[in-house]
N, C-alpha and C positions, 0 to 999 in steps of 0.2 A: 847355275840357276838361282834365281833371288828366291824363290821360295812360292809359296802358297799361301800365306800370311802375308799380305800385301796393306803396308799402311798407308792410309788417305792424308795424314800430316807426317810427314817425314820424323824419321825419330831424330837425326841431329836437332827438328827444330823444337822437339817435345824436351831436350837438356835442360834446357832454360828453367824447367818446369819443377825437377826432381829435390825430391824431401831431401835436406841437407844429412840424413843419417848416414848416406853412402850405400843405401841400396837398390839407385838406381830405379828407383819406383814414384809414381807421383798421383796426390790423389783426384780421386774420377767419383763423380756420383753416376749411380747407375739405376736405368730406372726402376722404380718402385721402394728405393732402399731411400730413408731420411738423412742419413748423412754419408760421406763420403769414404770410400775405401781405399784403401794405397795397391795401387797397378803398376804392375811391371814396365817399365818403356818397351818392352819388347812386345807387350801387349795389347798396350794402349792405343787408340786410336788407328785399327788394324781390321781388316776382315778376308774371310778366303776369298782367294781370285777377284780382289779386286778392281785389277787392272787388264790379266790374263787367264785364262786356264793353261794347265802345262800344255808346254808344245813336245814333238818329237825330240828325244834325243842329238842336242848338238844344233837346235835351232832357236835363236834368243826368243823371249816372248818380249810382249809390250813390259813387262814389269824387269826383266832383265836391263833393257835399254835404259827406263828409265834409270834405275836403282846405279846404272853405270855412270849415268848422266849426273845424278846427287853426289856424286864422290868429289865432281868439280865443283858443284854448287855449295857444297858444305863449306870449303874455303872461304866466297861469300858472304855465306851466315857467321864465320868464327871471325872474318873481319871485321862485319856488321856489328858482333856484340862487342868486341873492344876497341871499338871508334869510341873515344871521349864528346862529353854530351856538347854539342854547337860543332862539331865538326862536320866534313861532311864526306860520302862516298861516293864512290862514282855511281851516274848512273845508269849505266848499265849492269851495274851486280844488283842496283834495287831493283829494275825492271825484272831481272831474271828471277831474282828471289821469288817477287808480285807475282809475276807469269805462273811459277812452278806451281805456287798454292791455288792458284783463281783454278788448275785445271782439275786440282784433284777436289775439289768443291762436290763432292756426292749429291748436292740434288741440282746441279747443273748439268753435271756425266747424267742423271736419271731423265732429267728434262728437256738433254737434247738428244736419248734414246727414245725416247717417248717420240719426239719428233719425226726422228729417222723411220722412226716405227710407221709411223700415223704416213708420213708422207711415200714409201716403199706399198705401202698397200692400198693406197690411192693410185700410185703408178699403175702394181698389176691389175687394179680393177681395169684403169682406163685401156689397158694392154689385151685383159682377155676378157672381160663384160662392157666393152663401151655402149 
């Protein structure tokens, strides 16, 4: 199981990012604070469930699949960063890369719950108060 701590940017893609000290940390301002604090990658850019809550024992969740699915896509990314600058990749690892992030987009996941919402209870009215 990937966990309960489920990141919205992928941590291979937050590397890029980390304080060259070597502790794997990179800094974030957070709100209310005036300047920036150094965050763990493991931290950063994460929140519980949210992609899945746990499932039963021995059945993958949505965050399982994906997190299986980033193992391949990581390769991608580690190509991506050491393409020398005018060359180019294929494109279909950049489509792939595009895709992964546009879904984990948190106020787009919010804005088409909202939808599914709004439009599910529209159904049942017209279902059981028409």
């Amino acid at each position: 199981m990937a966990g309960r701590k489920q990141h919205f940017i992928p941590r291979h893609f937050l590397k890029a990012f980390v304080i060259s000290d070597g502790s794997d940390k990179h800094w974030m301002y957070r709100r209310g604070l005036s300047k920036p604090v150094p965050v763990s990658r493991n931290d950063a850019a994460a929140t519980r469930d949210f992609y899945s809550k746990p499932a039963d024992e021995g059945v993958p969740t949505l965050d399982d699949l994906i997190t299986e699915y980033e193992k391949e896509l990581k390769v991608y990314v580690e190509d991506a960063r050491s393409v020398p600058i005018g060359n180019l990749l294929p494109a279909h690892q950049i489509s792939e890369m595009v895709t992964h992030l546009t879904i984990r987009a948190a106020y787009l996941r919010e804005f088409i719950e909202a939808g599914a919402t709004d439009l599910t209870s529209s159904i049942d009215t017209l279902i059981h108060r028409p």
